[in-house]
N, C-alpha and C positions, 0 to 999 in steps of 0.2 A: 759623449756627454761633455769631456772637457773641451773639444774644439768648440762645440755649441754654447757653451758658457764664456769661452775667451769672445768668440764672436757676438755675444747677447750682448754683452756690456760693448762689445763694438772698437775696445782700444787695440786689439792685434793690428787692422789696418792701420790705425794712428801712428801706431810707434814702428808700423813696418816701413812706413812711409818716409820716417826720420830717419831707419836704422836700416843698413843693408850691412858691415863689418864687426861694427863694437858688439861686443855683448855684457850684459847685465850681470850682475849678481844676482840673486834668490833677494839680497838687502836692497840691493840698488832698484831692482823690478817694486819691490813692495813699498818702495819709497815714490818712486814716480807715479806708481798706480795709484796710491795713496794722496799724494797732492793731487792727482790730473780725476780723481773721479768725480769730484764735486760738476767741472767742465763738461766729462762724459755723461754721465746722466742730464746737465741740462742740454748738450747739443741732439743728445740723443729723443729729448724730451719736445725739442725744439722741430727735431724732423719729420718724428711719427703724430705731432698733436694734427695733422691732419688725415694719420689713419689708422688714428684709434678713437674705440667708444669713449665718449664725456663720462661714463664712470671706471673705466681705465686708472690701475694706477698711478704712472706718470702725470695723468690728467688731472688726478684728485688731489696727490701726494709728491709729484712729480719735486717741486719748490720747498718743501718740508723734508725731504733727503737730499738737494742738494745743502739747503741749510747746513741737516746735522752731519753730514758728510766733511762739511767747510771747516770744521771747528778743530779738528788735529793738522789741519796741512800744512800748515806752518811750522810744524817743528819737527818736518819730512822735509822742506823745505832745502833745506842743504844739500842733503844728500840727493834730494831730486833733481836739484841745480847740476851736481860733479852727473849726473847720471845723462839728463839731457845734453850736456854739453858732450860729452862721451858720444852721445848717441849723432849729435850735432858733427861732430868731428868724422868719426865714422863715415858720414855721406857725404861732406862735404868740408875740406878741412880748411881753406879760406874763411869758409861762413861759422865751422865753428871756434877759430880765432877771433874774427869778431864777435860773435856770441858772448864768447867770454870775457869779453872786456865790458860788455852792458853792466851796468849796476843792476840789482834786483828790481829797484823800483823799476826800471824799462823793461826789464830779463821777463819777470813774471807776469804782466799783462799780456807779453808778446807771446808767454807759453799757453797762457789761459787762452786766448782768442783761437791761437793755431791749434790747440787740441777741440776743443767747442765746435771750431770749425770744420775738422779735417773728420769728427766724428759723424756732425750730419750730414756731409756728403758721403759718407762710406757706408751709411745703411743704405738697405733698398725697403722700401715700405713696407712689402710682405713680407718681413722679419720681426715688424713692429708687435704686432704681439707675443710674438715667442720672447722678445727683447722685453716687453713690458711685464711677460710673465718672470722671466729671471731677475730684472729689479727688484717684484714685490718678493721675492723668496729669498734675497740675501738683504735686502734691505732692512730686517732685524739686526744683522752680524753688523758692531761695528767697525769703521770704515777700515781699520788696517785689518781687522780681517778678512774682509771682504777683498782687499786687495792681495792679503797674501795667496787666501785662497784662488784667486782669479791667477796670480804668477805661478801657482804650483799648477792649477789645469794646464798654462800654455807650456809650463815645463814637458810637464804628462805627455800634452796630445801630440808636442813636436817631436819627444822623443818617441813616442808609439809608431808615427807617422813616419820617422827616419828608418826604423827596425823595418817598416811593412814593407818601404820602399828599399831599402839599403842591406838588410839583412843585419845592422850593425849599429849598437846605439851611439846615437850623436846628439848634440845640443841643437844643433838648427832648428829654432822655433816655427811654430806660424807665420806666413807673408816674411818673413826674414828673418824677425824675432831674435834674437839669439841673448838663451839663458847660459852662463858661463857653467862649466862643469863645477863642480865642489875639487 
């Protein structure tokens, strides 16, 4: 359930993609997921509107959550910054020096577009409904919940997934993922 949930919303590839060393906090996770879902749900929105039905969630309501989704991200906004740059550095530590010298106004376009992005090439279509079903079922939960909840699954499923394979709990999250222990 919880790898199927990190994956419905579709950002484990996202942020696997940035992150292969740093790891996140439980805070720093729900601050990223937090700002980046508005992007997520429209890229995601953006990849399945050719294969899902016209009364599909995302179809109907798709632009109505990322609306209300938009409206706290800004003052996650900090913390998602020190988080992506972290994560920025992590893969690549040239790029994420200059990263960090961007002001927000250039920082934040350039986060929006590459998560938007990077979300609708990392679906494959026949997830589109099981993804469209997980929107409409947390899409009640306001957005920082929705995010927490989504960082404690990918906690869950990476540490489950370590145990099955390793015999021994570890933080290694999904695709690279890495939640820092407490």
């Amino acid at each position: 359930m919880a790898a199927g949930l990190a994956a419905s919303v579709a950002f484990c590839p996202t942020l696997a993609s940035a992150a292969t060393q740093a790891c996140l906090t439980r805070s720093e996770a729900r601050s990223v997921l937090t700002y980046s879902l508005p992007q997520v749900i429209d890229g995601t929105a953006r990849r399945c509107r050719q294969a899902l039905p016209a009364d599909a969630f995302l179809s109907t309501h798709g632009q109505e959550i990322v609306q209300r989704y938009s409206g706290p991200r800004e003052q996650y906004w900090p913390q998602a910054r020190s988080a992506f740059l972290k994560l920025s550095r992590g893969r690549d530590e040239g790029m994420g020096a200059i990263a960090a010298q961007l002001p927000d106004e250039t920082l934040k376009p350039l986060v929006d577009a590459t998560v938007s992005g990077l979300v609708a090439q990392a679906i494959h279509l026949e997830s589109c409904e099981k993804i469209d079903f997980a929107i409409d079922l947390l899409s009640p939960l306001p957005p920082q919940n929705t995010a927490g909840l989504i960082a404690l699954f990918i906690e869950v499923a990476a540490r489950s997934e370590t145990v099955a394979r390793q015999g021994a709990a570890n933080s290694k999250a999904l695709g690279g993922l890495t939640i820092c222990k407490d």
